[in-house]
N, C-alpha and C positions, 0 to 999 in steps of 0.2 A: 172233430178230433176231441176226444179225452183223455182226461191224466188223473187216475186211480191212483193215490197213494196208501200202502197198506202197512200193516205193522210198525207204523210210526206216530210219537204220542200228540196230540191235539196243538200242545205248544210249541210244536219244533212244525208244524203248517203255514204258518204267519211268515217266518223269516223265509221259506222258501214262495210263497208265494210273493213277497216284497221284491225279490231276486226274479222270478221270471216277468212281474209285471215291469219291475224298469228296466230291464234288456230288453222287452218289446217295444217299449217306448222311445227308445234311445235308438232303435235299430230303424223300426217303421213305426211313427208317431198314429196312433189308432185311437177311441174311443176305450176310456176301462171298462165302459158296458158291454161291445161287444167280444173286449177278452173275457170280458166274467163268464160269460153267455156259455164256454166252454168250461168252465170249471164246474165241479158240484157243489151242491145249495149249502153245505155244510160248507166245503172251504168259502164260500163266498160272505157266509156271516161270517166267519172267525178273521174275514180279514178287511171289513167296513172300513177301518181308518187307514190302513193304507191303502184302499178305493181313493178317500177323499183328498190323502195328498198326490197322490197321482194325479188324480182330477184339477187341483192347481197350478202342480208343477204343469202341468200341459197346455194349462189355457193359458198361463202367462208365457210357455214358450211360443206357445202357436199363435199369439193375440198380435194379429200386424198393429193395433191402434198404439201399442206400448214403443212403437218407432215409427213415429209419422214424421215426413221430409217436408220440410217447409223450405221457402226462400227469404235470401234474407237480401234489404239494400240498405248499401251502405254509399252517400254521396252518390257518383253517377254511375256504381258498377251494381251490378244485380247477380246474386250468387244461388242460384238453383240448386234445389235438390238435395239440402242440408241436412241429415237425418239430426233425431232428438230421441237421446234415449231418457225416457222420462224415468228409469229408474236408478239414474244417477241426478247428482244435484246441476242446476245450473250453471255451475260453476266449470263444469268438463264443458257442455255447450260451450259459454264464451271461448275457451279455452280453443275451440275446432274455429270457432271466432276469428282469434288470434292469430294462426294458423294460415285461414286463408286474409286476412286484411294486415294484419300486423298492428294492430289495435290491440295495447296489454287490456286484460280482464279490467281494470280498475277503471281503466277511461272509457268501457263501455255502456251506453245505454240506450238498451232493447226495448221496445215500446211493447207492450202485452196487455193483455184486460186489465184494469183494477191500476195500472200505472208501470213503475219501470220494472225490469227483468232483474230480481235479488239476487243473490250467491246462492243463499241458502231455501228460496222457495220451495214451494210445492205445485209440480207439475199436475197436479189433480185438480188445484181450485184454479189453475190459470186458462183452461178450457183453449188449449192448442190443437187444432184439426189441422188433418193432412192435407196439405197444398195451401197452407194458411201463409199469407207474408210477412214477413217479422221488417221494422224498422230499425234501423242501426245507428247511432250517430259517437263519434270519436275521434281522435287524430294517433294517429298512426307515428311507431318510433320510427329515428329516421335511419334509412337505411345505411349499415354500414358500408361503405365503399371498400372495395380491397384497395391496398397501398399502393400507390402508385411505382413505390418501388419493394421489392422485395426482403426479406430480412439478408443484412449482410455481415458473414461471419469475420472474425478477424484475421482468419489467415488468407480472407481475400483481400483487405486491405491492402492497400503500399505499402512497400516502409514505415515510411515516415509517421505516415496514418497509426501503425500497429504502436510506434514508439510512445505518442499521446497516448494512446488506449492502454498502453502496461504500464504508465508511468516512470519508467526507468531504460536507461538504455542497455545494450548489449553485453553479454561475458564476453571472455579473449579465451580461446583456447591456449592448453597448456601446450607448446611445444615441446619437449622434454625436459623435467624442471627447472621450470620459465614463472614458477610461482612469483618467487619474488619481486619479476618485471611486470607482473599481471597487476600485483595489487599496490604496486607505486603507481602504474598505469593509469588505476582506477581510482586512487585516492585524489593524483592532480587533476582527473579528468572533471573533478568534481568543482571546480574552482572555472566560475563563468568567465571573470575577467582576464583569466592564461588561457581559456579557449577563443576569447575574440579576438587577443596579440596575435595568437598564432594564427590567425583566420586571415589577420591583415600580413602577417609575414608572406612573402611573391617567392618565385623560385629566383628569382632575379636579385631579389635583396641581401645579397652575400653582398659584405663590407671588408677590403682590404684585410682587414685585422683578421679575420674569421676564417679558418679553413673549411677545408671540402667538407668534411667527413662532420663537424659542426653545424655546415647548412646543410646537409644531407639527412641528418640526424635531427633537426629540428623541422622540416617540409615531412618528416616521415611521423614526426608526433602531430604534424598539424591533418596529416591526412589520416593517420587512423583515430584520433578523435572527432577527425570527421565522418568515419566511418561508423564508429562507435554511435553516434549523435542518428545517424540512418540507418541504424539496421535492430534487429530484435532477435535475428539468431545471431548466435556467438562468430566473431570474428576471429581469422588468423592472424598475429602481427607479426608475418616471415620480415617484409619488408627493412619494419623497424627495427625487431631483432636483428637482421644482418648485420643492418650499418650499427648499433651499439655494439656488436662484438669488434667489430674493424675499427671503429672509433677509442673501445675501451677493450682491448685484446682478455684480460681479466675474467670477462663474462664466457667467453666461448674457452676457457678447462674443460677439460675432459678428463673423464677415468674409465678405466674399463670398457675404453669405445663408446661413451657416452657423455653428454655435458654435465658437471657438474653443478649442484645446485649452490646460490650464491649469496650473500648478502644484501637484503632490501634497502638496507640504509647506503649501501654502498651506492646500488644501480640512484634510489635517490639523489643522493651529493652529487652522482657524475650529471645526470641529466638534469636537477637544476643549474648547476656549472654549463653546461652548453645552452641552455634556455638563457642564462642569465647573457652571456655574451654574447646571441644573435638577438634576440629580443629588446634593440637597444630604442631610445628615441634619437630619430635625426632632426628631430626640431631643436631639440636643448642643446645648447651649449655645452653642458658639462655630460651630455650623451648617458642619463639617468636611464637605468634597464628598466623592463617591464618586473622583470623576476624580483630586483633588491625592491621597486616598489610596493607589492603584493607582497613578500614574506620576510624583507629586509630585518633584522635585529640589529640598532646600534648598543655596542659597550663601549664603556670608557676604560681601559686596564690602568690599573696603577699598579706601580710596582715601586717598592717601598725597602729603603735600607736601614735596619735595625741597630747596627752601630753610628753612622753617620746621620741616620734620619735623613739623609735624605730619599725625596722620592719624583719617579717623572708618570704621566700620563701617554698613552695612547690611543688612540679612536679605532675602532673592530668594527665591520660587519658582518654580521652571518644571518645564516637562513635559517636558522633553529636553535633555541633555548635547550639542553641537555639538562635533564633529569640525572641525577647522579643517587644510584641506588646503594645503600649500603643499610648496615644493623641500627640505624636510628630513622630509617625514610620510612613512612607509612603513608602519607599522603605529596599528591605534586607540588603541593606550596612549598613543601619542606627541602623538596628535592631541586626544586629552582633555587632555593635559596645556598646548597651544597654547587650549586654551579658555577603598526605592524596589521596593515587591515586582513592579514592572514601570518595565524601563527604559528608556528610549527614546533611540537616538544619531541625531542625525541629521550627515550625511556635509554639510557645506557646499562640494558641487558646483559649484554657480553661483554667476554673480558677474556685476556691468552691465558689459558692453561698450558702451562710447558710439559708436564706430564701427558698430557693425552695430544698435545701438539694441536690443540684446533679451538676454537670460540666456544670456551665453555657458555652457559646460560647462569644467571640468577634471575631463581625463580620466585622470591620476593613478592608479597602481594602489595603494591603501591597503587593505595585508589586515586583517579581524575575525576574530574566534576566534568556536565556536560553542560555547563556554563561556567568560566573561566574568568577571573576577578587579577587583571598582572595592576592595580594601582600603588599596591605596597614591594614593586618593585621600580617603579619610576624614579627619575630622580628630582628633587625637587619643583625644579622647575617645572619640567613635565607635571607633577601635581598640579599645582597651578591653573596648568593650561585645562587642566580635565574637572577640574571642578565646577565649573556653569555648564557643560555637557550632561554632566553625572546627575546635577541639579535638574538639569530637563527631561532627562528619561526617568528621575523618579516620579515626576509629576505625572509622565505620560505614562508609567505605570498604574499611580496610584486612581489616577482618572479612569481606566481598562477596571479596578476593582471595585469600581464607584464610588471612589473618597473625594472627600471638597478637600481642596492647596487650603482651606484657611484651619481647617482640621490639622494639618500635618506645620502649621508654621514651627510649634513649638520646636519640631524636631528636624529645624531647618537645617540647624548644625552635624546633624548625623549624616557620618558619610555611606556611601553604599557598602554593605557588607560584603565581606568574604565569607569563603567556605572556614576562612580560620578565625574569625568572627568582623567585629566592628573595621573597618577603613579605616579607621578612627586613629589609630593606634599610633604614636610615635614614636614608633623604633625602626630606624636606620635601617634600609634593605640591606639584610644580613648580605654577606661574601665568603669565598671557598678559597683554601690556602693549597697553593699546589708546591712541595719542593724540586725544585731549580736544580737541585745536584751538588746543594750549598746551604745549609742552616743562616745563614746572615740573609739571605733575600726569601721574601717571601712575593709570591704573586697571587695579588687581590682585583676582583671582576666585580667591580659594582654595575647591575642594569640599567642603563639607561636606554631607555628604547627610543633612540634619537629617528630612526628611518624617517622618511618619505612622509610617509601618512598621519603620524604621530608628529609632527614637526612644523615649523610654518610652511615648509615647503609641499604642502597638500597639494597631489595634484587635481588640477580644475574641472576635470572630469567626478570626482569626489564632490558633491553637494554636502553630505553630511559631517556631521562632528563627531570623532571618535569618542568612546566612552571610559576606555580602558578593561570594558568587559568580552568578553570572547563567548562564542558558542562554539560547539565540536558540530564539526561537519564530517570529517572522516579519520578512521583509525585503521592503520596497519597492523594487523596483531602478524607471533608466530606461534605454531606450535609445534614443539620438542624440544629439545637437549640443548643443540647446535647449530649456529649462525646458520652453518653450512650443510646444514640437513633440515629433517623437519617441513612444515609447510607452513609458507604466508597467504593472507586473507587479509580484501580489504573490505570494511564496512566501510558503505555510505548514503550519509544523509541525501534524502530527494527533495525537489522542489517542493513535495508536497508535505513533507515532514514526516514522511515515512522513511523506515532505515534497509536498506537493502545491502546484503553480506553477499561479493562479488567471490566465488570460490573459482578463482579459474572462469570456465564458459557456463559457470552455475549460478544465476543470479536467485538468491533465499531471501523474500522477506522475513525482518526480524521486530521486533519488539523494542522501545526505546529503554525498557528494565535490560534487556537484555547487554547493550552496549556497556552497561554498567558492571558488568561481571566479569570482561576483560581486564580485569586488574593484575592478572599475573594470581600464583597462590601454590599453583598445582600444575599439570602436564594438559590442563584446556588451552585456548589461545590467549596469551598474553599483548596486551599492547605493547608497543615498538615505537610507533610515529602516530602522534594525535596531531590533527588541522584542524584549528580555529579560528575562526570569521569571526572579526570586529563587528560589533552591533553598535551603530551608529544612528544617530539624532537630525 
């Protein structure tokens, strides 16, 4: 066969003979002499240098020496038949190595002419023949085991398993606005030492004094905080709910075929009220509750007559210090002062509007700290008692920031600060003048925080010593207008110091800047009810 090409110039020969000689090549691997053989004498000179890399590219494709199979041993196994492609580095070798021994590149070494097998040799001087035996020596990664047990996801866990693992426990769903029973719910559920009471309160420990609907009402908080404490998706609280409407008729209003929404401070008062009288001790004598000792406030009232001078005292306990908001409050110091191993403030928000007939809102921005300082509300004596307390957590702060006690002697005398500055300060914890329906009497409320905890009468389950300083643990806010509209939210503090905003059966991690913004201002959430834990020594 021949291929005459005619009327086409000398230079455009070359690229088509490049073109048929590597399609023949590629197709059926041949000799370029005996394709030339068919070409004429003239294309065969004009096309010499692509002869010669043809003749290359072929002998390197066709060259079996260019992948000779050797074996390799390695310890007592022997791996036959290992090809070598010498025109990659030795470094792929080790690599097919690797492969079959499980020996990384690095810890191998291959015995070959001239010494050990490099990364980057030259298989030319190393003089490797086909069926040659390679030496191998190395130790081997160890092999991974698969798990014995599989990965397990969380919503295979139990309960209880998934509650460790979220760090926080369950929302309550809303049963028709049930807000504000949600996030009293979750504010005290926050409080360990009213969850172990009620854990020891029996169905059986109704006491004479206590009616049904009282111990019915307290076995129904012991059992959905213990529900709460075991589960991770959101609970229903019908139970509870029932008996609070039959116990406090108030909650269950209705309007419009539907239940009213209610007051959080309110559903608060009633249910510490029933806690406080089932939650007694039967070992004391004087039958001390659990509730007055956890969040008790002792006052002293004096009440004072302005023509006769004279005046009598009386002893108070309550369960919450009132903030009293008005055009001069800007901060809670201020507001306590217009007016406990757990303390409770509540923000007096509302107030009756006779016009609109309902709890109007002041929306007042009054900031809290999220450490609480009540020492300049004590009253003397109590002083006293808190000053070698107060002395010891400074020291065992200033040691947490690396100071030496003989550093800080100088300023042995300073007391610990407030938010409204020095401790220091001797002025008489201010009082609030309420009228009586009488200009000649006035009624004046000095704090003394006489309770349980703060008193000699510590109970002996208490190892430490109170400080008079407070951390916020949980805050009820609301938002809207009206007591009796609007929605409540409760934030609260976790074990782990992270803050979780219980919305209903919506539990939102939050930010601890965040809590700080509840101050009231505007139509966002305002606080209502702050709970603060003594930090104790």
């Amino acid at each position: 066969m021949s291929i005459d090409v005619w009327g086409a110039p000398d230079s455009f020969l070359p690229s088509i003979a490049d073109s048929l000689l590597f399609w023949f090549l590629l197709s059926r691997p041949r000799k370029p002499s005996s394709l030339l053989s068919h070409y004429p004498s003239s294309f065969s000179s004009s096309s010499s240098s692509s002869t010669a890399a043809a003749q290359r590219f072929e002998d390197s494709s066709c060259d079996s020496s260019s992948m000779p199979t050797v074996s390799v041993k390695w310890q007592k196994e022997v791996f036959p038949s290992v090809e070598i492609d010498t025109s990659q580095p030795p470094l792929v070798f080790k690599c097919q190595l690797y492969a079959l021994t499980g020996v990384p590149p690095e810890r191998q070494k291959i015995m070959v002419k001239g010494g050990l097998l490099k990364d980057d040799a030259d298989w030319a001087t190393l003089g490797v023949k086909e069926g040659q035996k390679l030496m191998m020596m190395g130790t081997a990664d160890e092999i991974v085991k698969a798990p014995e047990k599989g990965p397990v996801f969380m919503e295979d866990l139990p309960e209880e398993e998934q509650v460790v693992a979220v760090g926080h426990s369950a929302g309550l769903y809303n049963l028709g606005n049930t807000c504000y029973m949600n996030s009293t719910l979750q504010c005290l559920h926050s409080v360990p030492e009213l969850k172990s009471a009620l854990l020891s309160y029996t169905n059986s420990g109704r006491n004479n004094e206590l009616d049904q609907y009282s111990h019915l009402l307290t076995v129904a908080t012991r059992d959905l905080f213990g529900e709460l404490d075991r589960n991770v998706r959101p609970v229903a609280p019908l139970q509870f709910l029932s008996i609070l409407r039959k116990k406090y008729p108030q909650f269950a209003q209705q309007h419009n075929g539907g239940y009213m929404q209610q007051d959080a401070e309110e559903c608060w008062t009633q249910l510490m009220y029933t806690l406080s009288q089932s939650l007694r001790s039967s070992d004391s004598s004087e039958a001390s509750a659990t509730v007055k000792a956890l969040f008790g406030v002792g006052l002293v009232n004096r009440v004072y007559c302005a023509e006769s001078s004279e005046e009598s005292f009386e002893n108070e306990s309550v369960y919450a210090l009132k903030c009293h908001i008005s055009q001069d409050i800007n901060h809670l110091h201020e507001g306590l002062r217009r007016g406990l191993k757990y303390l409770t403030v509540q923000f007096v928000r509302f107030f009756w509007k006779r016009e609109s007939n309902q709890k109007a809102k002041i929306l007042r921005k009054v900031d809290y700290p999220l450490e609480l300082d009540v020492y300049e509300f004590c009253s003397d004596e109590l002083r006293q008692k808190l000053q070698t307390p107060r002395q010891t957590l400074r020291e065992l702060e200033n040691v947490k920031l690396g100071l030496k006690v003989e550093d800080k002697k100088k300023e042995h005398e300073v007391n610990m600060p407030t938010s409204e500055g020095s401790s220091n300060d001797s002025t008489e914890p201010s009082s609030m003048a309420l009228d009586k329906g009488d200009d000649t009497y006035q009624f004046r409320s000095k704090l003394l925080i006489l309770f349980a905890l703060m008193s000699t009468a510590v109970s002996s389950e208490d190892k430490g010593q109170l400080t008079g300083i407070y951390d916020l643990v949980a805050v009820l806010t609301h938002k809207g207008r009206s007591a009796d509209s609007g929605h409540y939210v409760a934030w609260v503090k976790q074990e782990n110091g992270k803050w979780i905003q219980y919305d209903d059966d919506n539990p939102i991690p939050q930010r601890e800047e965040d809590i700080t913004k509840l101050s009231g201002g505007g139509d966002w959430h305002m606080a209502y009810i702050c709970v603060y834990k003594a930090r104790v020594v």
